[in-house]
MOPAC internal coordinates of N, CA, C and O (Angstrom, degrees):
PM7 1SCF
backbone

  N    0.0000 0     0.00 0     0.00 0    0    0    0
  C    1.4333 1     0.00 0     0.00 0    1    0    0
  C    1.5260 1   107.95 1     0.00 0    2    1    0
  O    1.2310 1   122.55 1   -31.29 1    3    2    1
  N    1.2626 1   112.71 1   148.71 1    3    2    1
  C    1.1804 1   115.27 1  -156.17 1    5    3    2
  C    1.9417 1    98.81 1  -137.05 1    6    5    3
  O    1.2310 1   120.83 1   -68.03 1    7    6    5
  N    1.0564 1   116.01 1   111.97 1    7    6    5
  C    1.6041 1   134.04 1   171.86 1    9    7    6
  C    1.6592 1   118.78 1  -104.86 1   10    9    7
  O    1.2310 1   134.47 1   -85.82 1   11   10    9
  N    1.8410 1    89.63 1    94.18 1   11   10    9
  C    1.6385 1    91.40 1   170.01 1   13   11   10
  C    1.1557 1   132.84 1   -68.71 1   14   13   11
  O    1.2310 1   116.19 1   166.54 1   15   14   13
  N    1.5342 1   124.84 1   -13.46 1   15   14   13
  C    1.4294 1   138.35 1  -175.74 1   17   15   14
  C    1.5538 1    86.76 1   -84.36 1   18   17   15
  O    1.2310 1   108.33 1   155.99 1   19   18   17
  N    1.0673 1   139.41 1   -24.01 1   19   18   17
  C    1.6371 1   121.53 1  -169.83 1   21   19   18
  C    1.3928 1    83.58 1  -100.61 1   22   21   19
  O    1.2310 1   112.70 1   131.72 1   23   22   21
  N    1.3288 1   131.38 1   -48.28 1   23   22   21
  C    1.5377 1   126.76 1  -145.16 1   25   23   22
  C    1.5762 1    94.17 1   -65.89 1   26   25   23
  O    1.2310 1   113.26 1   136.05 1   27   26   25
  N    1.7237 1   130.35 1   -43.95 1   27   26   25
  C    1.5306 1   125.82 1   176.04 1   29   27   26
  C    1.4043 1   117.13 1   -62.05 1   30   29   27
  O    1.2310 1   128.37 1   150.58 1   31   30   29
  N    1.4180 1   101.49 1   -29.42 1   31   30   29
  C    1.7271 1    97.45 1  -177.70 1   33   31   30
  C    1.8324 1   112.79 1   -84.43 1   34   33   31
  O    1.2310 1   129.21 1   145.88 1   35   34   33
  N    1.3253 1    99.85 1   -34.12 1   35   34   33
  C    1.5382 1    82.25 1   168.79 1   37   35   34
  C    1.7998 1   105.19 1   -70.10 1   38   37   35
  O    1.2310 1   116.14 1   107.01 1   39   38   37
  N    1.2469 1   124.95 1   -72.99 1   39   38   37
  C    1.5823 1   111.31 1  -179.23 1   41   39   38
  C    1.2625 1   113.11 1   -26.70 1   42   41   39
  O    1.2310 1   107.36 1   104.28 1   43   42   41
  N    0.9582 1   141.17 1   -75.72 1   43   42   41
  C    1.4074 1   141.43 1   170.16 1   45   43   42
  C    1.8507 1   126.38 1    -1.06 1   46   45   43
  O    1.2310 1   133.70 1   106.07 1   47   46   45
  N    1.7448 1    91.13 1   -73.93 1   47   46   45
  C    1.2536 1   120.26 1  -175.65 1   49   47   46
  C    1.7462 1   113.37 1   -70.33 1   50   49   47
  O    1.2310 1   126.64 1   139.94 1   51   50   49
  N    1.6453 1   104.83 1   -40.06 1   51   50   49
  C    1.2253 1   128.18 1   175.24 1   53   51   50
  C    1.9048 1   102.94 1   -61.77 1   54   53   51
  O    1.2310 1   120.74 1   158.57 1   55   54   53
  N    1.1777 1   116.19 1   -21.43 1   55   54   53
  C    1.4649 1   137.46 1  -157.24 1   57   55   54
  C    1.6699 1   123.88 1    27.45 1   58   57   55
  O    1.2310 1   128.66 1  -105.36 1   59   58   57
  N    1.6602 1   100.93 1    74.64 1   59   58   57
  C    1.5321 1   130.34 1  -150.50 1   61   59   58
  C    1.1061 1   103.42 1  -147.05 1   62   61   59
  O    1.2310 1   117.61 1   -49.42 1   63   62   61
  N    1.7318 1   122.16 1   130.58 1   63   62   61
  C    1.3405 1   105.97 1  -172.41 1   65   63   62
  C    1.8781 1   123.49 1   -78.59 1   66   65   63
  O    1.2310 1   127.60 1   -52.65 1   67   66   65
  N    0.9703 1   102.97 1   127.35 1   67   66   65
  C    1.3164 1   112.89 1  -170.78 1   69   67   66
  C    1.4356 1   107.21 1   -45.83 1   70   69   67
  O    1.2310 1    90.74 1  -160.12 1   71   70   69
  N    1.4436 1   166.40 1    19.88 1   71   70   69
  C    1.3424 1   150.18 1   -36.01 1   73   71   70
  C    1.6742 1    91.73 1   116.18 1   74   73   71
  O    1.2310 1   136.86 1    84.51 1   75   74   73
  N    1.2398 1    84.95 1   -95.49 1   75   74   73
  C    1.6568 1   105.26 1  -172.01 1   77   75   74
  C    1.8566 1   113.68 1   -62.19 1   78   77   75
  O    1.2310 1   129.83 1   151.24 1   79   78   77
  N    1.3727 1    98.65 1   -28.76 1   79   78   77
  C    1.3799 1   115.29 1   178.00 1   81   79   78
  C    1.6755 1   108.92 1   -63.66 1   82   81   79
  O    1.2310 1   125.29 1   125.42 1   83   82   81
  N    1.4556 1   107.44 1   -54.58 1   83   82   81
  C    1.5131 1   109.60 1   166.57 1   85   83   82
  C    0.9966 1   152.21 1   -59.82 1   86   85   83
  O    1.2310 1   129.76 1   150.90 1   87   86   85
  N    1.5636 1    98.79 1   -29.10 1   87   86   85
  C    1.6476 1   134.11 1   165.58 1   89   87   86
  C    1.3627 1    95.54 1   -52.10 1   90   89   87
  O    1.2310 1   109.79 1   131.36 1   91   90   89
  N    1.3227 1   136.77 1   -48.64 1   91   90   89
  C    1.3593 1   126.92 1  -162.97 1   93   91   90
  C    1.6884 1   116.59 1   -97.93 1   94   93   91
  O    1.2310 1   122.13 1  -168.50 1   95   94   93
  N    1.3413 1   113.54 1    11.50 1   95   94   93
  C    1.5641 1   105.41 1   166.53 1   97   95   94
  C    1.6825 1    92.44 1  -117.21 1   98   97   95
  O    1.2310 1   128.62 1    -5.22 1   99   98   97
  N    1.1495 1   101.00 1   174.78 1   99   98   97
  C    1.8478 1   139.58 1  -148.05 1  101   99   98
  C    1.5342 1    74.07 1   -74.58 1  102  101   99
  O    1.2310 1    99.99 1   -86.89 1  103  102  101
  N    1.4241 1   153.80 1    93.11 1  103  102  101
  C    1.5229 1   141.85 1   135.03 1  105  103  102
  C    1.4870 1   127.36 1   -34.49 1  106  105  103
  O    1.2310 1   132.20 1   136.16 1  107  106  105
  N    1.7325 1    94.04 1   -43.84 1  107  106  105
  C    1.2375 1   111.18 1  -171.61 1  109  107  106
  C    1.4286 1   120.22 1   -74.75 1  110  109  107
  O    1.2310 1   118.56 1   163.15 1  111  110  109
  N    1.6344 1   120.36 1   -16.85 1  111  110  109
  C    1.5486 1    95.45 1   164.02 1  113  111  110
  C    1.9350 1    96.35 1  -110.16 1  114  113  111
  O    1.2310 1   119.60 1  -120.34 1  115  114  113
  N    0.8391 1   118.36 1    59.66 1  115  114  113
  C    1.9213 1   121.89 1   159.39 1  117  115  114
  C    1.2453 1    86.91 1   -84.57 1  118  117  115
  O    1.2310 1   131.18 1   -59.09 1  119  118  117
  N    1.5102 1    96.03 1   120.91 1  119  118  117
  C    1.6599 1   111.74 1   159.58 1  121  119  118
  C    1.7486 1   112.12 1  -116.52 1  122  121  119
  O    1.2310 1   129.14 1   142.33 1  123  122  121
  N    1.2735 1    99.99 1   -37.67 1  123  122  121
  C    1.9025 1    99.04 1   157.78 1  125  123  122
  C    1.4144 1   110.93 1  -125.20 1  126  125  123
  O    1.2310 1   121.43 1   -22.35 1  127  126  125
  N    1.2454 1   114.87 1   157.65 1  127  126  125
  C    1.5156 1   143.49 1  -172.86 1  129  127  126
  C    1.8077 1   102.87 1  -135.44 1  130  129  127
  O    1.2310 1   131.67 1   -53.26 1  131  130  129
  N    1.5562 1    95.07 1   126.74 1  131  130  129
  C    1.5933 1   105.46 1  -166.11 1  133  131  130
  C    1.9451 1    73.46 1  -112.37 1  134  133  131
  O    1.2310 1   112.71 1   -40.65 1  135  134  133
  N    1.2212 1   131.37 1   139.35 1  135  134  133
  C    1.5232 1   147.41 1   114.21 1  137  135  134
  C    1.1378 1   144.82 1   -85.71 1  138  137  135
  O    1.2310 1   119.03 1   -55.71 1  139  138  137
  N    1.3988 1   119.46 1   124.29 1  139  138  137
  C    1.3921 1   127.60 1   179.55 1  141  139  138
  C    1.1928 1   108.18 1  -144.23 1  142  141  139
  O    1.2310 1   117.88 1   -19.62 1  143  142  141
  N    1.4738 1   121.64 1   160.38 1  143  142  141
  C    1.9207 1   132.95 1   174.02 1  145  143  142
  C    1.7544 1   113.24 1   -78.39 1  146  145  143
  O    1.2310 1   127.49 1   -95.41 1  147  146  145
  N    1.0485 1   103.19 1    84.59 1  147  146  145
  C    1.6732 1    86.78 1   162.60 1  149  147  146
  C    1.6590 1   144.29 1   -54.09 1  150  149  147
  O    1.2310 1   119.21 1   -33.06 1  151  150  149
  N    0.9643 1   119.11 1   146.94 1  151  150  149
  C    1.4687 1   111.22 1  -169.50 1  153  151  150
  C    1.7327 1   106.58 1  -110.15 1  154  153  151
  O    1.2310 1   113.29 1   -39.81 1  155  154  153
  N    1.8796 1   130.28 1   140.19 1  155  154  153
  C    1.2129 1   133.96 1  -164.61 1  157  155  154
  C    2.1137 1    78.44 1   -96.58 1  158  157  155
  O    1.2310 1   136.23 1   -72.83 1  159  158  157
  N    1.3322 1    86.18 1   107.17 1  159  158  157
  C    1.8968 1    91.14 1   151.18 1  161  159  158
  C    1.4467 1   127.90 1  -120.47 1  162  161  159
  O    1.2310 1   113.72 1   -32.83 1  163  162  161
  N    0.8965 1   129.49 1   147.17 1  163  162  161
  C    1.2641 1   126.96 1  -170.90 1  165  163  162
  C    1.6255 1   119.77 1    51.57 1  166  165  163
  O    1.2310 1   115.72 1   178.05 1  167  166  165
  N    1.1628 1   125.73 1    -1.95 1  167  166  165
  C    2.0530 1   119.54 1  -168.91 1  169  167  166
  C    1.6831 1    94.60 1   119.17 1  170  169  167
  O    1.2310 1   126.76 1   167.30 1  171  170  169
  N    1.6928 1   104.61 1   -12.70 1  171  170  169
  C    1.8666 1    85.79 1   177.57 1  173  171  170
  C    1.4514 1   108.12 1  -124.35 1  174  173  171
  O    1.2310 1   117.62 1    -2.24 1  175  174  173
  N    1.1793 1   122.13 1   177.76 1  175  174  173
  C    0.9012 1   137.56 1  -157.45 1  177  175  174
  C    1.8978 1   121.42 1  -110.06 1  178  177  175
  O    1.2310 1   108.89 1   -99.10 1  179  178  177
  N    1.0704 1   138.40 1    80.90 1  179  178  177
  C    1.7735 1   132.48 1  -128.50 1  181  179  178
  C    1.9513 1   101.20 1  -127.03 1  182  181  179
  O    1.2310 1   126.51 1   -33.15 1  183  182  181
  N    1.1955 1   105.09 1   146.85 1  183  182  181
  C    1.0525 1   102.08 1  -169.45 1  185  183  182
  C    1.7335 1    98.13 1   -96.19 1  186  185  183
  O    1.2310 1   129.71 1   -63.03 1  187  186  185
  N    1.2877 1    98.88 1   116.97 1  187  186  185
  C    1.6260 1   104.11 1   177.33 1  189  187  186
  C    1.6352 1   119.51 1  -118.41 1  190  189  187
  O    1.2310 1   122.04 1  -179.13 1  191  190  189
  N    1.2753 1   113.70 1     0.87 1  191  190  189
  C    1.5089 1   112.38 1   171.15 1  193  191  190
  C    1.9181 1   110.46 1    91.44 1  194  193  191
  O    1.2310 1   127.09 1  -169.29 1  195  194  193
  N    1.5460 1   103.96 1    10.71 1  195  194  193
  C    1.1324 1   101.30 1  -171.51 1  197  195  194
  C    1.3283 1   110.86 1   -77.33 1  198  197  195
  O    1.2310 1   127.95 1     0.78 1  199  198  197
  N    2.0169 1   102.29 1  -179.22 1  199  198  197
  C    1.7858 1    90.75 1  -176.91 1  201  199  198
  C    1.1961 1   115.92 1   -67.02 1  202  201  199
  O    1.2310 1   119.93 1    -6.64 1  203  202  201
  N    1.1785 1   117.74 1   173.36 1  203  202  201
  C    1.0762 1   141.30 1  -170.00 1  205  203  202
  C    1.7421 1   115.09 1   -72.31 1  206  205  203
  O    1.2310 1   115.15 1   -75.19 1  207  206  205
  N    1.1793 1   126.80 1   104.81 1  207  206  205
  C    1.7539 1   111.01 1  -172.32 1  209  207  206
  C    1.5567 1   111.72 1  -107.20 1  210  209  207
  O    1.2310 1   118.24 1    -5.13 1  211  210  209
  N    1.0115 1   120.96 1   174.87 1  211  210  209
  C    1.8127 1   143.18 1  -162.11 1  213  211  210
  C    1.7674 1    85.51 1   -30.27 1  214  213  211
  O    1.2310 1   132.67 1   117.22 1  215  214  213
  N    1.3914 1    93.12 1   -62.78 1  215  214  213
  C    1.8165 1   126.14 1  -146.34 1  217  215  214
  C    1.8222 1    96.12 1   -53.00 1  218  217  215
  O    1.2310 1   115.62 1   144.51 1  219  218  217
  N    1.4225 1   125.92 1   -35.49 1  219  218  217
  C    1.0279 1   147.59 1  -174.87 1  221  219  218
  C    1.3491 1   120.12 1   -99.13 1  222  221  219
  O    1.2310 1   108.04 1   164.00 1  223  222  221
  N    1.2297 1   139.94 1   -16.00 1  223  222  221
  C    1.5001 1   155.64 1    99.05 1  225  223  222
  C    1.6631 1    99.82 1    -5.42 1  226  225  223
  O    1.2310 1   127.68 1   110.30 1  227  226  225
  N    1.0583 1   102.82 1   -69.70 1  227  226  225
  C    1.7243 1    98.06 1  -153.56 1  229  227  226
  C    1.7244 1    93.58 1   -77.70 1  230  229  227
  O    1.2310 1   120.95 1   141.29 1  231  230  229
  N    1.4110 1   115.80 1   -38.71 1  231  230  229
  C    1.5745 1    83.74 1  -176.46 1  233  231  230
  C    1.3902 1   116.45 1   -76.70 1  234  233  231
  O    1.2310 1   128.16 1   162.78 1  235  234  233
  N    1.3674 1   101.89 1   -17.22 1  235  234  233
  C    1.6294 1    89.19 1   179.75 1  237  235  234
  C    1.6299 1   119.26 1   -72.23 1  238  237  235
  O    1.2310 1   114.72 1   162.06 1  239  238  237
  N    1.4650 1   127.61 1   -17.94 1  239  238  237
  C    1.0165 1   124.00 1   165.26 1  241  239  238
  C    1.6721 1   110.30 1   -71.27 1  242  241  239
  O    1.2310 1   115.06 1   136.78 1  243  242  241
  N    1.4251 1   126.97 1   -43.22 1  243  242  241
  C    1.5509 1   134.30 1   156.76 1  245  243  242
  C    1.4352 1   101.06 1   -17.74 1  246  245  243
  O    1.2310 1   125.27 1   121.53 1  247  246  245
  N    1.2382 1   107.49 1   -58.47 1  247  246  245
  C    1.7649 1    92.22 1  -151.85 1  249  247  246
  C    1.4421 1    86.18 1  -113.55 1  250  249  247
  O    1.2310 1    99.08 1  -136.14 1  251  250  249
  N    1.8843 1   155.24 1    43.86 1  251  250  249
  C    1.0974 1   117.85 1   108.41 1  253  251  250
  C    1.5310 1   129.25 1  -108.92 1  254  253  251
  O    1.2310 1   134.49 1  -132.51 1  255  254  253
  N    1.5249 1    89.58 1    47.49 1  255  254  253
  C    1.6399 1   113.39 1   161.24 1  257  255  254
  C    1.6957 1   106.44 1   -98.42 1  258  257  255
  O    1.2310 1   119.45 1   170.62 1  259  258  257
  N    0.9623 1   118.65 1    -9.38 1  259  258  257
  C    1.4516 1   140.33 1  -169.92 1  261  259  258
  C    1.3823 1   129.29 1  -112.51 1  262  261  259
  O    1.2310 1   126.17 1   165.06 1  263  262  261
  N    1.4020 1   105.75 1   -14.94 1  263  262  261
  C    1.6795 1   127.51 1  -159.59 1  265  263  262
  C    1.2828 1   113.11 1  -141.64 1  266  265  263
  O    1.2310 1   115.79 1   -30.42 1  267  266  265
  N    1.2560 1   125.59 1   149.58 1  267  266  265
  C    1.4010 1   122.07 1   161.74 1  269  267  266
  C    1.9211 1   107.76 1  -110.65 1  270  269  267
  O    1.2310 1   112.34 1   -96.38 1  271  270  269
  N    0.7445 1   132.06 1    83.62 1  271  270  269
  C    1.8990 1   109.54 1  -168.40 1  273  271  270
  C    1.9791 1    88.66 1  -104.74 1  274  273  271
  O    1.2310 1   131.62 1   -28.15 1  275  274  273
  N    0.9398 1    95.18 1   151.85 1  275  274  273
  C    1.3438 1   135.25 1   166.90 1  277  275  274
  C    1.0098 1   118.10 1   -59.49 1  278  277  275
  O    1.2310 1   120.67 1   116.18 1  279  278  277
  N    1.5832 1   116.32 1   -63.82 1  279  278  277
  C    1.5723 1   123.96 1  -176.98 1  281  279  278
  C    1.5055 1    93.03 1  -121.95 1  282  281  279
  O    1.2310 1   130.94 1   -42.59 1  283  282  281
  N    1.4298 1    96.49 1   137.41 1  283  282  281
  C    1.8654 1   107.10 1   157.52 1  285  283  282
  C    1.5282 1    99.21 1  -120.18 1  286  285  283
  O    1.2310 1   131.81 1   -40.43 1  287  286  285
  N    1.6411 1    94.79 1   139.57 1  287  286  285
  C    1.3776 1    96.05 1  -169.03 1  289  287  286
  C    1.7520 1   112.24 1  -132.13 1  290  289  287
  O    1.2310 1   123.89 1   -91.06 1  291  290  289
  N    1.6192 1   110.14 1    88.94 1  291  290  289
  C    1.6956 1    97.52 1   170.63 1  293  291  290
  C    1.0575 1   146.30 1   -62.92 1  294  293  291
  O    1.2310 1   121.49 1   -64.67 1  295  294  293
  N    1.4106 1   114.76 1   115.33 1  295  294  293
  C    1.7967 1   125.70 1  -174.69 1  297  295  294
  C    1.9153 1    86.59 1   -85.48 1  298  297  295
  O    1.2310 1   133.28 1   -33.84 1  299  298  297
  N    1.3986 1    91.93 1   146.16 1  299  298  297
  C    1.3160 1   119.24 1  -174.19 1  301  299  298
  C    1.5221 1   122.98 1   172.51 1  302  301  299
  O    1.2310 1   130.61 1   -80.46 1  303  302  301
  N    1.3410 1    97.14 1    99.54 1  303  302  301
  C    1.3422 1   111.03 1   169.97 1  305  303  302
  C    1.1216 1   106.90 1    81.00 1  306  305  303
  O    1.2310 1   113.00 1    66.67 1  307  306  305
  N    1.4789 1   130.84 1  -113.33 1  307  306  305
  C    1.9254 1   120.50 1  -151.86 1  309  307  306
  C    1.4085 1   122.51 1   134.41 1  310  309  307
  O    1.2310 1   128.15 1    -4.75 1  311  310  309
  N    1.1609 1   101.91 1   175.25 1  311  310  309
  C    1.5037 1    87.91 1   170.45 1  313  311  310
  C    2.1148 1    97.65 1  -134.65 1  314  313  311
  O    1.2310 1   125.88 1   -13.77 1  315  314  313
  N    1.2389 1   106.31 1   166.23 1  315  314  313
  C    1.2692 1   117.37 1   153.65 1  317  315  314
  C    1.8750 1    95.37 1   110.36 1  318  317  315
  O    1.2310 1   116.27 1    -0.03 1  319  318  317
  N    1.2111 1   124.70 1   179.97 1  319  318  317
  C    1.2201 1   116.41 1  -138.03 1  321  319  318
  C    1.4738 1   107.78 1  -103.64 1  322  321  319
  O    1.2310 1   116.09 1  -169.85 1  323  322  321
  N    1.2773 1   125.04 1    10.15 1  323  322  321
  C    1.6064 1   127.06 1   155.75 1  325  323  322
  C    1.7718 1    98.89 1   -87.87 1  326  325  323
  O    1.2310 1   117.81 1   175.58 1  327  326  325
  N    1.2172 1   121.77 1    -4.42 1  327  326  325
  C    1.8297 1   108.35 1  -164.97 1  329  327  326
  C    1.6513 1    85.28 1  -119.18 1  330  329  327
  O    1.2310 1   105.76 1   175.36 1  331  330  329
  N    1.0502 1   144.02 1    -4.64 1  331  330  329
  C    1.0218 1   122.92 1  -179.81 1  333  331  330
  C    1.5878 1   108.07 1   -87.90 1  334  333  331
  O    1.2310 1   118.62 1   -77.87 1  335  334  333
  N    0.8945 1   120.23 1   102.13 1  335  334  333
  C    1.3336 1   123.65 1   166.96 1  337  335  334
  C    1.3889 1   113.32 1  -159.04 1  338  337  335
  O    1.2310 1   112.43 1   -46.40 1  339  338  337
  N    1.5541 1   131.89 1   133.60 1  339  338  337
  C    1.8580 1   123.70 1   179.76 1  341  339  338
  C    1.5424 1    99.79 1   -32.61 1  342  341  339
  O    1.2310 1    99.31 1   125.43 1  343  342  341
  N    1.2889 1   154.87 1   -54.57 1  343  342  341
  C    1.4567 1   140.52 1  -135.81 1  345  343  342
  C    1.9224 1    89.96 1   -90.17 1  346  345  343
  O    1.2310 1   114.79 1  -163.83 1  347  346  345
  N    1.1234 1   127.48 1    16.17 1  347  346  345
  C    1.4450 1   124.27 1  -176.20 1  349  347  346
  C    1.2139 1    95.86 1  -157.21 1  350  349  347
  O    1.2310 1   101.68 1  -176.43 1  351  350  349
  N    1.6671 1   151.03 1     3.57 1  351  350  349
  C    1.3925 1   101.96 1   157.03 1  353  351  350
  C    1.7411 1    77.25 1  -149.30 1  354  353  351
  O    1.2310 1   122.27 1  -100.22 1  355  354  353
  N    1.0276 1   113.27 1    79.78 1  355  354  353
  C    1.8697 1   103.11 1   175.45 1  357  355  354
  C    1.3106 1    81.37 1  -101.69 1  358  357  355
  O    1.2310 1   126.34 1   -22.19 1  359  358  357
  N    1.7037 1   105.41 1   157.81 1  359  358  357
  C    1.4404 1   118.14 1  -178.27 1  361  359  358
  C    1.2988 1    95.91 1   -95.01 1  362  361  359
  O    1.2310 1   113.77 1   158.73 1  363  362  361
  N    1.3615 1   129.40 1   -21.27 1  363  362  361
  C    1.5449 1   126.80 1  -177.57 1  365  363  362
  C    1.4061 1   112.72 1   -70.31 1  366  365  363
  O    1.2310 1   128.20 1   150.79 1  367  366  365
  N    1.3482 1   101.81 1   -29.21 1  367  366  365
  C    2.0547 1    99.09 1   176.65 1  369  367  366
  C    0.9159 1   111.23 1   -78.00 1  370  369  367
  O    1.2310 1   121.31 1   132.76 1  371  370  369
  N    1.8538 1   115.10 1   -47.24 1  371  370  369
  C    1.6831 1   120.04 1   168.56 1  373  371  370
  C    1.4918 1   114.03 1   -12.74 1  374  373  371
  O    1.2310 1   126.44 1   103.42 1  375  374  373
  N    1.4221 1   105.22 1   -76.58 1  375  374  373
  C    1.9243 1   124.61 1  -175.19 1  377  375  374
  C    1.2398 1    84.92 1   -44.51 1  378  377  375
  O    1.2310 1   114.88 1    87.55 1  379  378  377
  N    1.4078 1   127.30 1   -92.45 1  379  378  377
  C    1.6263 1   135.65 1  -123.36 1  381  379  378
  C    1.7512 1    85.42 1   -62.68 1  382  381  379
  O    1.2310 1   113.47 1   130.90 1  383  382  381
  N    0.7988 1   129.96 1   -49.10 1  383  382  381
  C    1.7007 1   127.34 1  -166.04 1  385  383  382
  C    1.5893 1   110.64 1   -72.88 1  386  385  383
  O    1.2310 1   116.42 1   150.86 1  387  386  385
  N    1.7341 1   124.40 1   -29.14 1  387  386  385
  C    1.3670 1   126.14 1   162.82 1  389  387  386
  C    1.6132 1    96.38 1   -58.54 1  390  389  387
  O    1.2310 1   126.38 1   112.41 1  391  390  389
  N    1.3857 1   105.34 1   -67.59 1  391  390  389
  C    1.7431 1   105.24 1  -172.71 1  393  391  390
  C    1.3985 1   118.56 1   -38.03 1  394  393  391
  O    1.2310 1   118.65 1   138.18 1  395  394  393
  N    1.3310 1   120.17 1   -41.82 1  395  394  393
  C    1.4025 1   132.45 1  -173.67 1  397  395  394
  C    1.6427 1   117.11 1   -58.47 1  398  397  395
  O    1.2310 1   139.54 1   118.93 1  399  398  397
  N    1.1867 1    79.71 1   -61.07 1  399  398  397
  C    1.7493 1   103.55 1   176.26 1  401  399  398
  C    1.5540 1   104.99 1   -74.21 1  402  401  399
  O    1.2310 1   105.42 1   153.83 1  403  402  401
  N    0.8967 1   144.62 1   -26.17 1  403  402  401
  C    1.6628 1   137.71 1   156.90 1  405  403  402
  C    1.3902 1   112.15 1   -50.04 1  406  405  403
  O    1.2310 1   125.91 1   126.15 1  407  406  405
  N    1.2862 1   106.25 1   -53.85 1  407  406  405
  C    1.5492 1   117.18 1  -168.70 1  409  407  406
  C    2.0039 1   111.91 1   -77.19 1  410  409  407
  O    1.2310 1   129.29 1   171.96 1  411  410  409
  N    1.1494 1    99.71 1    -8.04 1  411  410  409
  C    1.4576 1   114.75 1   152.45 1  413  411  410
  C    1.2896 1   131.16 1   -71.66 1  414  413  411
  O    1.2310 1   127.71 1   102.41 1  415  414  413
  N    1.4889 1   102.76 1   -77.59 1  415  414  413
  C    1.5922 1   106.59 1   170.08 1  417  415  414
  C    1.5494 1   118.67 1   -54.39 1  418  417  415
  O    1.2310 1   122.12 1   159.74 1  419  418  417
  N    1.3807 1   113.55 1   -20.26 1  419  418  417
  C    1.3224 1   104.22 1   162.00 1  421  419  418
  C    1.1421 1   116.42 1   -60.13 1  422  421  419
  O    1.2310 1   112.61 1   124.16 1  423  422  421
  N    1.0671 1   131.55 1   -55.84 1  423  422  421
  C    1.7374 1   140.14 1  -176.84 1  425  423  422
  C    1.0087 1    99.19 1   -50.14 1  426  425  423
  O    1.2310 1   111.32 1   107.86 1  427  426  425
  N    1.1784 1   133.94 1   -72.14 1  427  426  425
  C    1.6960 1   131.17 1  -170.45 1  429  427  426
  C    1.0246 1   109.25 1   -56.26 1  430  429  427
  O    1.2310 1   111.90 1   152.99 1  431  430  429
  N    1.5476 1   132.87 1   -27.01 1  431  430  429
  C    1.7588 1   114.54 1  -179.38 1  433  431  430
  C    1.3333 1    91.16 1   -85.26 1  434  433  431
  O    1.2310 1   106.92 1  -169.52 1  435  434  433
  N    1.6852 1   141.95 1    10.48 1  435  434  433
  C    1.5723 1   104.29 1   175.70 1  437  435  434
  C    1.1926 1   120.60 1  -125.68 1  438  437  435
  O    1.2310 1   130.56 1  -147.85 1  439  438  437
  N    1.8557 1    97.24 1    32.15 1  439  438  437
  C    1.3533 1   128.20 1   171.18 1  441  439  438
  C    1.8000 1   105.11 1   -87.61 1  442  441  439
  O    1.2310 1   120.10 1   180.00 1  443  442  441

């Protein structure tokens, strides 16, 4: 299983290109891929379940040029009273980021 919200924040934090960071674990047996938006707090970089942005788009298409997984799975948002806020559970990002990410894995399965 494969976690891009951890995989950018360690590259990041590690200060390594996330790229090069991936290149060096096993791609080839990812059978699921969890995505989520990380958030920069304090100088680091933390996996908070946020939406999904450009920067995270592109690697996730990166690595299922690289991967085959089975399940893709969006983390987003939460429940309980640090996650309730619009930037973690709007239903409008929900869609656009299911849509997004559909229209991905489509592409990659018709590779």
């Amino acid at each position: 299983m494969l976690d891009t919200g951890h995989l950018r924040c360690t590259a990041y934090n590690l200060g390594v290109d996330v790229h090069a960071y991936a290149r060096a674990l096993p791609l080839d047996l990812v059978r699921e891929m969890h995505v989520s938006g990380p958030q920069l707090t304090g100088g680091c970089l933390l996996d908070r379940h946020h939406a999904l942005e450009d920067e995270d788009y592109a690697l996730i298409e990166w690595l299922l040029e690289r991967t085959q997984p089975q399940i893709v799975t969006l983390e987003y948002g939460g429940t309980g009273e640090t996650v309730e806020t619009p930037l973690r559970n709007d239903p409008v990002a929900l869609q656009s980021q299911l849509v997004r990410l559909r229209r991905l894995i489509g592409l990659a399965a018709t590779r």
